[in-house]
C-alpha positions as CSV (number, residue, x, y, z in Angstrom):
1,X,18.1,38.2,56.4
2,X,21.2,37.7,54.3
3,X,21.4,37.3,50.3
4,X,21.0,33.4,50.4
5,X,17.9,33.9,52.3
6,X,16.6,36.2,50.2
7,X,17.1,34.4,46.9
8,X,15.2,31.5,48.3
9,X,12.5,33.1,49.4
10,X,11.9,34.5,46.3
11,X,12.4,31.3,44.0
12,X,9.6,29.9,46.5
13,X,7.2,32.4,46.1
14,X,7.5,32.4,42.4
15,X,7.7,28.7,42.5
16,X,4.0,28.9,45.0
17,X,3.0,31.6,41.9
18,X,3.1,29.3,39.1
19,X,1.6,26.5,40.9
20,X,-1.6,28.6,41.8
21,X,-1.7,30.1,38.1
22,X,-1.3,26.5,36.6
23,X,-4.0,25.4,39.0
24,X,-6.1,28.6,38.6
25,X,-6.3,27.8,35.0
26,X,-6.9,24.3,35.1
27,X,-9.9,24.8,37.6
28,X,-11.0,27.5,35.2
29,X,-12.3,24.7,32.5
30,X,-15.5,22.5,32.8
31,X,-13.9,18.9,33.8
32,X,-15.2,15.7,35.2
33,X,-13.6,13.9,37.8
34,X,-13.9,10.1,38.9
35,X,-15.2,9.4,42.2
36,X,-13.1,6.3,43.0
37,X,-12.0,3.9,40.0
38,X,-13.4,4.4,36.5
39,X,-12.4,0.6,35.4
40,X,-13.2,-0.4,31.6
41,X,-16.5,-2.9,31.4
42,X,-17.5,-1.2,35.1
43,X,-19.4,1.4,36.2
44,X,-18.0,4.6,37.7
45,X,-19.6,7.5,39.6
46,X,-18.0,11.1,38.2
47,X,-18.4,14.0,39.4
48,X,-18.9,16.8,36.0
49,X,-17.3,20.3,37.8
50,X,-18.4,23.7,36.2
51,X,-16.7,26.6,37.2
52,X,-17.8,30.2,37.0
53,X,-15.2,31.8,34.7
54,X,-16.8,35.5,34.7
55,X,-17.0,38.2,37.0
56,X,-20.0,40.1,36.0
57,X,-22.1,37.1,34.8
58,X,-23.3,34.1,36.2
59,X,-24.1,30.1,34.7
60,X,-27.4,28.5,34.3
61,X,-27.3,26.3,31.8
62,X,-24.8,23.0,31.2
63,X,-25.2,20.4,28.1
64,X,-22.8,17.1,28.3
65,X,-22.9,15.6,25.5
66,X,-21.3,11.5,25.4
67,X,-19.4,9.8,22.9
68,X,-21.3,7.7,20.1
69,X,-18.6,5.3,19.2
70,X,-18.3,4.5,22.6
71,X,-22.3,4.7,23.5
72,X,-23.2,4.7,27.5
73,X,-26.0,2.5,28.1
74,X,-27.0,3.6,31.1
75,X,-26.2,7.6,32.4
76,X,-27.9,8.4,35.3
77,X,-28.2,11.9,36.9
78,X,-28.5,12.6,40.9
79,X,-30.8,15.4,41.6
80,X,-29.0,18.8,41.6
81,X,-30.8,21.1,44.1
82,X,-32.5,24.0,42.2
83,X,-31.0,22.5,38.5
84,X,-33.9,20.9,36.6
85,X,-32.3,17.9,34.9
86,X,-33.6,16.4,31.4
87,X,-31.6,13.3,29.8
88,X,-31.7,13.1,25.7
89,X,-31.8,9.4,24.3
90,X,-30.7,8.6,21.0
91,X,-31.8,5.0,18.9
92,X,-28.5,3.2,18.1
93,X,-27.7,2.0,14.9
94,X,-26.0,-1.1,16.7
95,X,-27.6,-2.5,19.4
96,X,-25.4,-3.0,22.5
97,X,-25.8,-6.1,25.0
98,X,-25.4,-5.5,28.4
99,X,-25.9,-8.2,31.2
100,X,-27.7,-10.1,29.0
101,X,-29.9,-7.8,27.6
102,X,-30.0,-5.6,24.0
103,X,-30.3,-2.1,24.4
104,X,-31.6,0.0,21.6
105,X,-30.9,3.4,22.9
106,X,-28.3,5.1,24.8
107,X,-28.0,8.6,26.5
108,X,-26.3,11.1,24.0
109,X,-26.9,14.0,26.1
110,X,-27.5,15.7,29.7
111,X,-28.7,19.6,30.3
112,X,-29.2,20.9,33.4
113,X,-30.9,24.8,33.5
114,X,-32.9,26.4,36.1
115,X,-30.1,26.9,38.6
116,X,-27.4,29.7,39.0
117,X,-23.5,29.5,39.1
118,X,-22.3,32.8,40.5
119,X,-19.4,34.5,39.9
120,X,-16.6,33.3,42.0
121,X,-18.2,29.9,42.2
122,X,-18.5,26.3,40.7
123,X,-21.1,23.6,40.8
124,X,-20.6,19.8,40.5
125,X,-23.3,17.4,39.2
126,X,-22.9,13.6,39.9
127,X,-23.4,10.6,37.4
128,X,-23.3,7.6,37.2
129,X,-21.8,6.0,33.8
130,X,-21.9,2.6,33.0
131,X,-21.3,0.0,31.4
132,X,-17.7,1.5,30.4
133,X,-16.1,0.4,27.0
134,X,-13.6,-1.9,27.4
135,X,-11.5,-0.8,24.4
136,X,-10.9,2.6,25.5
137,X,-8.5,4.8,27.7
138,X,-10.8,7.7,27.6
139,X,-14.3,9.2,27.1
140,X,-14.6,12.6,25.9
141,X,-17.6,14.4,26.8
142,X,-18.1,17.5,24.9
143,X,-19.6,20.2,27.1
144,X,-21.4,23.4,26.2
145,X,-21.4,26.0,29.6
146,X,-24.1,29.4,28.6
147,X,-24.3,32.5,31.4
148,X,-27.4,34.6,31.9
149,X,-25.9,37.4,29.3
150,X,-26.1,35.0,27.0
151,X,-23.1,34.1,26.1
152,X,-22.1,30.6,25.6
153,X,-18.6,28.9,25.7
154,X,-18.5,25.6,23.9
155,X,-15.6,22.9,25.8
156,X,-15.6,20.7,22.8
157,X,-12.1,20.6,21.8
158,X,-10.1,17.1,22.4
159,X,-6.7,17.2,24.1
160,X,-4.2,15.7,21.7
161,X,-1.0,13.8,24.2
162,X,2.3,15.4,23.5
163,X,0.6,18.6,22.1
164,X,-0.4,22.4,23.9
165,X,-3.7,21.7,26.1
166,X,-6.5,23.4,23.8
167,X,-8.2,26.8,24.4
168,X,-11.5,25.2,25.0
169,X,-10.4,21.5,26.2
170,X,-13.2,19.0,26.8
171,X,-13.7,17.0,30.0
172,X,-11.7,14.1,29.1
173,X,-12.8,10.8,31.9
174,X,-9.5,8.2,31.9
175,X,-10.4,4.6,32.0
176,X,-8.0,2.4,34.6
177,X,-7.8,-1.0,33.8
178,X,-9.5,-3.6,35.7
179,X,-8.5,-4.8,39.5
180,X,-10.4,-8.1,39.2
181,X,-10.7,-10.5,37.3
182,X,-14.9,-10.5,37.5
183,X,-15.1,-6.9,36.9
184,X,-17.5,-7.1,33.7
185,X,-21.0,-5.8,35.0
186,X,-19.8,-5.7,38.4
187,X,-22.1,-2.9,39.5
188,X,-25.3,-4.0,37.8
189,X,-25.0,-7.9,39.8
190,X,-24.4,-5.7,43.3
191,X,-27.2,-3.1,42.2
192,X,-29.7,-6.6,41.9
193,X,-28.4,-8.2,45.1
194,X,-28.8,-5.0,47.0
195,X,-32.1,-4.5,45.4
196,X,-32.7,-8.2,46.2
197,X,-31.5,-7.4,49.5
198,X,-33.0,-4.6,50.2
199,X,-36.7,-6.4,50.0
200,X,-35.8,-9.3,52.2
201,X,-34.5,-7.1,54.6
202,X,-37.8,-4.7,54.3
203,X,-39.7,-8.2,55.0
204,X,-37.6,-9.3,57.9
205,X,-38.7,-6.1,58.8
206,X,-41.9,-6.0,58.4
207,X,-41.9,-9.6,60.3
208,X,-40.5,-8.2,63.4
209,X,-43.1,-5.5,63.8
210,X,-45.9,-7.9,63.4
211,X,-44.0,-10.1,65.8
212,X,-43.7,-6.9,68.1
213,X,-46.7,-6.5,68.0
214,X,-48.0,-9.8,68.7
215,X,-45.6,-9.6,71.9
216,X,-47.0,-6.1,72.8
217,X,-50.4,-7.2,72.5
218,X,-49.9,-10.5,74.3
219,X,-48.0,-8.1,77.2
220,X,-50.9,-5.7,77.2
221,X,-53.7,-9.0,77.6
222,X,-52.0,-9.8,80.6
223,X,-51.2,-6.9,82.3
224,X,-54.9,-5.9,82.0
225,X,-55.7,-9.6,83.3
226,X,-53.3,-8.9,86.2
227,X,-55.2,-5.2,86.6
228,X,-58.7,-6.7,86.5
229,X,-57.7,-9.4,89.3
230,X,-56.3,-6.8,91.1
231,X,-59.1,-4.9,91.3
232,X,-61.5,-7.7,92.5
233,X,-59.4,-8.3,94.9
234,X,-59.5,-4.7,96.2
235,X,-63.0,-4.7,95.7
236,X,-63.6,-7.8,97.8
237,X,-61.1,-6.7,100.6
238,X,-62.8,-3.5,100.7
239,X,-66.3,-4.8,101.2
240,X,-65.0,-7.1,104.1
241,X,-63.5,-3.6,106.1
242,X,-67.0,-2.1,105.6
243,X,-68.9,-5.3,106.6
244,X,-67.0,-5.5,110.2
């Protein structure tokens, strides 16, 4: 291998080096991630990812805490096995109005405990956040990680554009701008008319089986009819044999 070779080799692999540390230290923090768009006035469903930072201690508790001046109506957790789940409400001093309707309160915080994050490991734990403020680029949601030797780390600190990322950065969920034009409660009108859908098909349903079974009943009428004619008709041709 001759010098040329050698020097790019070795720009790669320090090139490969830093990617992985960047990487490494960016998968280190707690961060939530978008699970397709995460359009202003829409829902989104996010994904908040908690890493195990230590070696010799493991996580089992997380707190998320959610922005006040940008209030979430409606935050909704899916199950986590072995994480016990409890979601915090909080009465707003401004009511918020969403398809229609006032809402009083609004979810300020999520914990989930009970579970275990081992070392070498991470965890993810879906939401689903809606409706999204349209006046925003961001949502900041402050989160609190705590380990079994009780030590906590608090990831509470905002990342400023233009400056160094913080020590302790913040999950930080970026708002897109909408794709349609009728984007405004988008998920809650498809949530109803799957709902709405969901019943007409479960009585379609339940029309076809008694329909089914009105056939199979009908079927099983016959059959027996064509069993019991059947049978006096063996009967009578049997008699005849033992009469001549």
């Amino acid at each position: 291998m001759n010098v040329s070779r050698i020097a790019a080799v070795s720009v790669a692999g320090a090139a490969a080096s830093t990617v992985l540390l960047c990487a490494g230290t960016a998968f280190a923090h707690v961060g939530v991630q978008p699970v397709g768009p995460a359009e202003k006035g829409g829902y989104a469903t996010v994904n908040v990812r908690v890493p195990n930072e230590r070696d010799n201690a493991s996580t089992v508790k997380l707190e998320v805490s959610f922005p006040t001046d940008h209030p979430l109506a409606s935050v909704m957790p899916q199950p986590v096995p072995g994480w016990k789940t409890e979601v915090t409400r909080t009465k707003l001093d401004k009511p918020l109005k969403v398809h229609g309707e006032e809402i009083n309160e609004a979810v300020s915080k999520i914990t989930w405990s009970g579970g275990k994050v081992g070392p070498g490991e991470f965890q993810q734990f879906p939401l689903v956040l809606g409706q999204l403020p349209e006046d925003a680029d961001q949502l900041v949601l402050k989160a609190v990680q705590t380990y079994d030797n009780k030590e906590v780390v608090r990831w509470i600190e905002e990342p400023k554009d233009g400056e160094e990322e913080p020590q302790s950065p913040a999950p930080v969920l970026k708002l897109t701008e909408p794709t349609g034009d009728d984007h405004h409660g988008a998920t809650g009108k498809e949530a109803d008319e799957a709902d709405d859908a969901a019943h007409k098909g479960e009585e379609a349903a339940a029309d076809s089986d008694t329909t089914s079974s009105d056939t199979t009943a009908r079927v099983l009428a016959v059959v027996g009819i064509i069993v019991g004619v059947a049978g006096v008709a063996f009967g009578v041709l049997a008699g005849r044999r033992r009469t001549s």
